[in-house]
C-alpha positions, 0 to 999 in steps of 0.5 A: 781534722788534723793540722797539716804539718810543715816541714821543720825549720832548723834555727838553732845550730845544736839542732842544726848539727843533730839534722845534717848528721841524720841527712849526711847518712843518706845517699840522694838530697834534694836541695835549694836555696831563697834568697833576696835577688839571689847571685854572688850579691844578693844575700841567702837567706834559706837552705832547703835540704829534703830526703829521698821520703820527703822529709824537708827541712828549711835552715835559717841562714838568715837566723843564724849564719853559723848553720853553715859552720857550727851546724856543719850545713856547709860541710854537708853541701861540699860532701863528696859522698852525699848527692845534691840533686839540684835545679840550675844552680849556679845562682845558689853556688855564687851566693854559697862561695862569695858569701859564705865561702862554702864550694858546693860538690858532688851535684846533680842539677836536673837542668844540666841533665836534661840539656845533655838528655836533649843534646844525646837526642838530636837537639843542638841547641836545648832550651832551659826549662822551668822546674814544672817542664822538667818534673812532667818530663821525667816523672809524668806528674802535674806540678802545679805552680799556683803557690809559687806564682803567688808567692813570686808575684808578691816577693816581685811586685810587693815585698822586695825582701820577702825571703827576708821576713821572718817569721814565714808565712806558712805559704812561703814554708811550703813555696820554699820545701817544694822545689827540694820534694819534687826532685827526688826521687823519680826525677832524679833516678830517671834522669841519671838511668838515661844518662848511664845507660847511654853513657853520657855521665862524665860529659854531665859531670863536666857540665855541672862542674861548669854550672856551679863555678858559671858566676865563679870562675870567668873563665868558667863562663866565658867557656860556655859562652864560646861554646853555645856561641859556635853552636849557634854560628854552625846552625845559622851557616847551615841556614844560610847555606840550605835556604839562601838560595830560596826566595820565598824562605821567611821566619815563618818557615821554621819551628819555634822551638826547633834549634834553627829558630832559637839560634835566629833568636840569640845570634847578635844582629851585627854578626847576622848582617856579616853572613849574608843578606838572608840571614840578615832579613831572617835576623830583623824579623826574628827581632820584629816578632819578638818586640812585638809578641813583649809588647803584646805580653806587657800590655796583656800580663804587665806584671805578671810577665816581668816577673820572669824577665832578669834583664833587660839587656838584649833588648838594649842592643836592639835600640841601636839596631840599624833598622829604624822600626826595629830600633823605635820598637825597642824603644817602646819596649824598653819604656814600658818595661822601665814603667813597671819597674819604676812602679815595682820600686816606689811600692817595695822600697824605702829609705831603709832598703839594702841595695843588694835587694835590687834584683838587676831589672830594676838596677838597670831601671835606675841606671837609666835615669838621669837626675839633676842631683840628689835632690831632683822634684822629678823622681820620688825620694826612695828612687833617688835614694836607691839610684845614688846607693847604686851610683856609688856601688858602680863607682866602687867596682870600677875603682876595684878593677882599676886596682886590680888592673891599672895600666890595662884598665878601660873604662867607656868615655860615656861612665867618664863624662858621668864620673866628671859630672859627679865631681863638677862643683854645681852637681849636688851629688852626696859628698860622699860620691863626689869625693870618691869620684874626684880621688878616682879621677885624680888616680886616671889623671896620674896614670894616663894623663890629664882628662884622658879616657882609659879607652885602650 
């Protein structure tokens, strides 16, 4: 039996120019990238570009950077005459510009489509689906995630710089060629009929316009934050003004995947309470079902379930919730969840491990702990040393928006008294920290007054 034959990985960049000049001939790529923690920060390591045929090859940034410049991979991926048909992508933008300066242009992303697909057909508030959901929609094949489950669970749970190992494995080739070879052609041919046909592609473009610069421009994102959190508030008032007057109207009533139950879901319990009553008691017990259903898939998945979780923060809020049931939940919730990642971090890292290989999760994990020092019995020594690399990369922004802002700068009298106990004299902090610490305070003290928190 033949061997099965992989796609090409590009490392050389003579042979990198001699491929994009090949690809910038066709029309439609399929294109994706791997990375470690993928974002702005989080390094890119690969660039998967595939063709219409289903030839896929895998460039190898982390080989060789120039693949982007000398190899002219960047000029192909900014080209406004090739089409990048891509899924969400607005993570492999932000590490495109903020690590290699390169603006993708002239995208298709197949999420963005199918929210205006879904948008043109009733939906107010379309859910993001995962790359299988959208191959089963418009193309009508099994897509099968075993491999990537594989792969995810151990690049999650084992190895935190997986897409950093070289050379790959054959499955992380395969894993890594996927995600380009199912998206064109069908998908993407489908996906733009619907569109022209019903006269939707500027609105779609204005949309993908706004997925590639989402962790770019913070106008960008904060406009699309405004304009789901009016979607959201209209769908809740239309709640409160057709069921209010009900008395036996519960959660229960509404279709979990219907637009009504996802915006209970994501509208802020502060906001629910100022609306009515009703909406308030509809709120906490959309927050009760949901702490329930995570603890009942942490306690059945554990790892596995994490897998999919990039933040712990909307159940932060739910901590402070009024309710105290609510509150104790969260709580539990928000322990065990720190206890996988607590486990995920002692197994993965060690003392050589980058910082920027911490995906937020575990970030916010660290955040969380309060050690006495750098020397502290009660945490393992990679934790410690993770936490302190973290402590001074936090330090570093806010110094970073005091200059950029300085009389308008505000910092929360909690991150205060924590930089002060870095500068206290007993505090065995890295002296590295301690001293930045101490030079920040002294730059607040001369600019707002002695032991004045910058609060506005």
């Amino acid at each position: 039996m033949a061997a099965k034959r992989l796609p090409e990985v590009i490392e050389d960049v003579r042979r990198c120019r001699t491929v994009v000049d090949l690809l910038a001939r066709e029309s439609v790529l399929g294109v994706d990238c791997e990375g470690i923690s993928l974002g702005a920060e989080g390094p890119l390591t690969l660039v998967q570009v595939g063709d219409s045929a289903g030839h896929v090859y895998l460039f190898d940034i982390l080989k060789d950077k120039r693949l982007l410049t000398q190899g002219k991979l960047g000029t192909l991926l900014e080209s406004q005459t090739v089409v990048k048909v891509m899924h969400s992508c607005s993570n492999d933008s932000a590490a495109l510009y903020h690590q290699f300066g390169v603006t993708l242009r002239n995208v298709f992303d197949t999420q963005v489509a199918n929210i205006i697909i879904q948008e043109h057909k009733g939906r107010r508030l379309a859910p993001l689906l995962k790359l299988a959901a959208i191959c089963e929609e418009y193309d009508g094949k099994a897509f099968s995630t075993e491999l990537k489950d594989n792969v995810q669970t151990e690049w999650i749970t084992e190895t935190s710089d997986l897409w950093a190992k070289r050379p790959m494995t054959e499955d992380m080739i395969l894993y890594a060629a996927g995600d380009v070879t199912v998206i064109v052609p069908e998908v993407y041919e489908n996906q733009k009929r619907y569109l022209e046909e019903n006269k939707l592609m500027y609105k779609f473009q204005e949309r993908v316009q706004e997925e590639i610069f989402f962790h770019i421009d913070q106008t960008i994102k904060q406009k699309r934050k405004d304009r789901v959190d009016a979607t959201i508030e209209e769908i809740v008032a239309d709640i409160n003004a057709k069921h209010s007057s009900s008395t036996s109207c519960n959660l229960s009533d509404f279709d979990e995947n219907g637009d009504e139950y996802r915006a209970l879901q994501r509208i802020n319990y502060k906001d629910a309470a100022n609306i009515s009553p009703f909406i308030d008691s509809l709120k906490t017990e959309s927050i009760h079902k949901e702490l329930a259903d995570l603890l009942q898939k942490l306690e059945e998945d554990n790892d596995s379930f994490f897998l999919s979780w990039r933040s712990k923060g909307s159940i932060f809020a739910f901590e402070r919730h009024p309710n105290k049931l609510v509150a104790d939940k969260a709580k539990i919730v928000i322990a065990k969840m720190n206890k996988i990642a607590m486990r995920n971090i002692t197994t993965k890292y060690n003392m050589d491990s980058k910082l920027s290989h911490v995906p937020q999760i575990e970030r916010e994990t660290l955040r969380s702990l309060r050690p006495n020092g750098s020397a502290d019995p009660n945490f393992p020594q990679v934790v410690l040393y993770l936490y302190w690399l973290l402590m001074d990369e936090d330090l570093q922004k806010k110094i970073d928006e005091f200059n950029e802002n300085r009389q308008n700068f505000k910092m929360t009298e909690g991150y205060y008294k924590k930089m002060k106990f870095f500068i206290a004299r007993r505090t065995r902090v890295p002296d590295s920290l301690k001293q930045k610490a101490q030079r920040f305070k002294n730059d607040l003290d001369r600019t707002f007054g002695r032991d004045v928190v910058p609060s506005g």
